[in-house]
Every structure is written in structure tokens, then in C-alpha cells.
C-alpha positions in Angstrom: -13.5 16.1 95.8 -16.2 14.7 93.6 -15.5 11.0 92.4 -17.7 9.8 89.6 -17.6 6.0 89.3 -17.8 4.0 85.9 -21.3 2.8 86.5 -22.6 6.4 86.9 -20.6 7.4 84.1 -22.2 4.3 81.6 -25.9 4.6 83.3 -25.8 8.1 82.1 -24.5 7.5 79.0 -27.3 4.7 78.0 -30.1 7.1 79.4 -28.8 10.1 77.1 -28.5 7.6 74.0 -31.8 6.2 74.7 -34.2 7.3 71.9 -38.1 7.9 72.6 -40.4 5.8 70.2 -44.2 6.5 69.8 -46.2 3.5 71.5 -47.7 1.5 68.7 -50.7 0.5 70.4 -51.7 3.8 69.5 -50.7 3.3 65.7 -54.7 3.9 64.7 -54.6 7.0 66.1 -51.8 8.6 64.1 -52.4 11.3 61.6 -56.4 11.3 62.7 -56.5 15.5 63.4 -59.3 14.6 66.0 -56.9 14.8 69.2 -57.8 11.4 69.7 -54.1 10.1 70.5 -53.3 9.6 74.1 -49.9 11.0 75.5 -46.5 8.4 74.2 -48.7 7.3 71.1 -47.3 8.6 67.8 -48.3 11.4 66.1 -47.8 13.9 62.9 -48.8 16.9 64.1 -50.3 18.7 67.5 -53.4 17.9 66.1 -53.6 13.9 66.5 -52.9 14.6 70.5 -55.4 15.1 73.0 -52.6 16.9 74.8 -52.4 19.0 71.8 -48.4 18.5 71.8 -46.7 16.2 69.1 -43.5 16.6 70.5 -40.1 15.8 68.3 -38.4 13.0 69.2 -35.8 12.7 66.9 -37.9 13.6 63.8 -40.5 11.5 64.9 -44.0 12.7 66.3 -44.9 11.5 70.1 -47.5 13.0 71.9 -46.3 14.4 75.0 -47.6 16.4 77.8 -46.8 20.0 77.6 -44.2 20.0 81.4 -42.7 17.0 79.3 -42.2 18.0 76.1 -38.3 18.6 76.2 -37.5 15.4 78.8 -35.2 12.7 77.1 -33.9 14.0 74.4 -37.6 15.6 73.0 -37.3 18.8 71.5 -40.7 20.5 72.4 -44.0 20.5 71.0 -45.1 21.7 67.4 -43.6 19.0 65.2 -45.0 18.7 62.2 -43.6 15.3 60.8 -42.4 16.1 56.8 -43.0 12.7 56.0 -46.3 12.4 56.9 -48.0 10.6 54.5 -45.0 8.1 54.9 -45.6 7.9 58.6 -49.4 7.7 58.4 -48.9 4.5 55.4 -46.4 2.8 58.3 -49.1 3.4 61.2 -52.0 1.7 58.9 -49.6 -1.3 57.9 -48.9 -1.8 62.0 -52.6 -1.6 62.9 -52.8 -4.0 60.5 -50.2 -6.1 62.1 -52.1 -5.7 65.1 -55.4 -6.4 64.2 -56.9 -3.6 66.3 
């Protein structure tokens, strides 16, 4: 008999509802081409990643290694974010932000 307790049951449920972001300190590096953006950075394409895998994360571009690219809810590589330009504008205002 397998007994599956409430805590198991929740834990499992936040990790499957947990959504991948892109890690903004790598917000200068999106929509470059040059495969300058290191692996959990955002990206638009496999282009920006020097893993050369923008994985889909929920219609948003993270660079992922290739063994990773469907772990946590990631859908593989070859995204190619439609909103680009929109995604590249919001990268520039965060480096902004940043300052770096």
C-alpha cells in the first residue's frame, strides 16, 4: 500500500506550478545573436546562448543547457520569442534599472 501524505502532495504541487524566469543580471545580453548569454539568462532565440539553446519557458526565452532543456516545466530548445522586439525593449529598460 503506497500512502502519499499532504506535504508530498503540496511540495509537488508548488514545484510543478513553479514558473522558470530568465536571470536579469543577464538582461544586457538578450537579443545580442553573439552567444554571449550564459545558461538561466534570458534570451530570444538560440542565438543569444552560448549553449546555443533558448529554451521555452512558458513563452519566454531562457538559455538552458541542452540535458536541461525540458526540466521544470521547459519545453526544449529552439524558441524563437514572437515578441522580440518587445522583449529586447524590456531587457534595455532593466539594464537600465541596473546600471550595468
Amino acid at each position: 500500500m503506497v500512502r502519499i501524505s499532504i506535504a508530498a502532495v503540496l511540495a509537488f504541487a508548488v514545484v510543478a506550478m513553479a514558473q522558470i524566469k530568465p536571470n536579469l543580471a543577464g538582461a544586457r545580453n538578450v537579443g545580442s545573436g553573439d552567444g554571449s548569454q550564459f545558461i538561466t539568462g534570458g534570451c530570444v532565440n538560440d542565438a543569444d546562448c552560448a549553449s546555443a539553446c533558448c529554451a521555452n519557458a512558458s513563452n519566454v526565452g531562457v538559455c538552458s543547457a541542452e540535458a536541461a532543456a525540458f526540466q521544470n516545466g521547459k519545453a526544449g530548445c529552439n524558441f524563437v520569442d514572437p515578441n522580440a522586439a518587445a522583449t529586447i525593449a524590456a531587457a534595455q529598460a532593466q539594464v537600465a534599472k541596473q546600471g550595468f
